[in-house]
N, C-alpha and C positions, 0 to 999 in steps of 0.2 A: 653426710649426704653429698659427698664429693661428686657423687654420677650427675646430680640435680645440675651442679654449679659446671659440669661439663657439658651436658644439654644445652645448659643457658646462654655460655656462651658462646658456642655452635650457632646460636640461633643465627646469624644471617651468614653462612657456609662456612667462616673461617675463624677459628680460634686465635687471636695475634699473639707472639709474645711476651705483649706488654701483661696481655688476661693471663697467662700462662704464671710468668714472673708475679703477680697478683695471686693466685692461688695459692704459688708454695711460699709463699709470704703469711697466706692464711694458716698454711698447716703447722707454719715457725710458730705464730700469735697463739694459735690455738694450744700451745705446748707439747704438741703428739710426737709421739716417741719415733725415734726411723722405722719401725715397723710401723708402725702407724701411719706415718708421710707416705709408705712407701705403698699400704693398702688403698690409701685415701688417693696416691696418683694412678693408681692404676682403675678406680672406681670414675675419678674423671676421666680419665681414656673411655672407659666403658659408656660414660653418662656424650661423649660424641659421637657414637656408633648409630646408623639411621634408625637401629630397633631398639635404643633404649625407648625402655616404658617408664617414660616421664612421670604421666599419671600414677603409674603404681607405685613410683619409688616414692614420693611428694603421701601421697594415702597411708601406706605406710609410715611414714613419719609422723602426720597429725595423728593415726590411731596411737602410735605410741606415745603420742607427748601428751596424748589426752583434752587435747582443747585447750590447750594453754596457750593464749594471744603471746602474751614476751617471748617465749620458744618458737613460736613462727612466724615473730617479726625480725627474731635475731638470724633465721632461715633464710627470711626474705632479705636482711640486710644483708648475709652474706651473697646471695648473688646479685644482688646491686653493687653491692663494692667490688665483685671479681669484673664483671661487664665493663666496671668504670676504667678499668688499669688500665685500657687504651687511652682513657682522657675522653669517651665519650660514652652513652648511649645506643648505640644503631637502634633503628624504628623494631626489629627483629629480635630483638633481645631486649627490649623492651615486652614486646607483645608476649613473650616467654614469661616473662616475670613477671608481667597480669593473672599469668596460665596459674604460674603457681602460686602466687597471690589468693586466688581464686578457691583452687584447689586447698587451700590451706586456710578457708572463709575469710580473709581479708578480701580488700577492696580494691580498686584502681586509687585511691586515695589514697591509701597507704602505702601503696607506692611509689605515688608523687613525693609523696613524704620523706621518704628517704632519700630518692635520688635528687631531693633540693636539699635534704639535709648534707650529703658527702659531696655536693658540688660545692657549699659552703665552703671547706677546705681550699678549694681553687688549685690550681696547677702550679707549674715552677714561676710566673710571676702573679700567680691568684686575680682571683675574682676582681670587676671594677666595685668599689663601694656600693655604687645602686643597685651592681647584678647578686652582688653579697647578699642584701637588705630583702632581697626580692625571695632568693632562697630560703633568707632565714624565714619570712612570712610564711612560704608556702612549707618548709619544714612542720612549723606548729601548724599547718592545715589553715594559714588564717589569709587574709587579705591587708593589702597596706593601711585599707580603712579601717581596719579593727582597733577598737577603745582600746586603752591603757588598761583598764579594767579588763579584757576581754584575754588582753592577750597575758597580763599578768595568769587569769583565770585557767589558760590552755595551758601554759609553761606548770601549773602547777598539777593539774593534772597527768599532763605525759610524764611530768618527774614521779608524781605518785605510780602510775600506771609502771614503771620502767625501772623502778628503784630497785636497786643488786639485794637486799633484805626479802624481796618479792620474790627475783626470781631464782631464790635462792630458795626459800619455802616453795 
């Protein structure tokens, strides 16, 4: 769904890049063959054109996955990590990834989720310690206040919920 990740991020006029270099990075990881790299970039070209239909491309994909959370959080994570190659967010490609968040019955939560989970990593001199601490929290969806108990309790469920046995069945 390369069009999805060219949409997103489009979102605030201009694709930099860094998103650009971020993509075909995706399509290296992903192991797609040069036919493949080469459909998938020309599918994001298409997903930056003002009449891609976001919506329909996003509908399509949940009808095919069938309602499987781990396939359209792995959806969602990739266009958080393409957004992120610049080293930021824009408010506009945020609001995109709500869109399809949305569209795909996730939450604005789950969004947050990720985009503290992949800021964890930090830039070329990384995160401060407490800005680290603060991501990891909001990654498990939890607060600094949360029990020992609580947060051991969240970690084990997302690991349940996310385990490659899972989504591999």
């Amino acid at each position: 769904r390369s069009g999805v990740m060219g949409a997103v991020c489009k979102g605030p006029g201009v694709v930099t890049r860094d998103e650009i270099a971020m993509a075909e990075s995706m399509f290296m990881r992903l192991n797609l063959s040069g036919e493949q790299r080469e459909r998938a970039k020309a599918a994001f070209g298409r997903g930056k054109a003002r009449d891609f239909d976001l919506e329909g491309e996003v509908r399509a994909f949940a009808a095919g996955s069938r309602g499987q959370r781990p396939l359209h959080m792995m959806l969602l994570q990739i266009q958080v990590a393409a957004v992120m190659g610049d080293g930021k967010v824009h408010p506009a490609e945020h609001q995109m990834i709500v869109r399809v968040a949305r569209l795909l019955g996730l939450t604005e939560a789950d969004v947050a989720q990720l985009e503290a989970l992949l800021r964890t990593g930090g830039g070329a001199r990384g995160p401060s310690p407490q800005h680290t601490l603060e991501n990891a929290y909001a990654a498990l969806g939890l607060t600094p206040a949360a029990s020992d108990a609580d947060i051991k309790k969240t970690y084990r469920r997302l690991m349940s919920q996310h385990h490659p046995d899972k989504l591999v069945a």
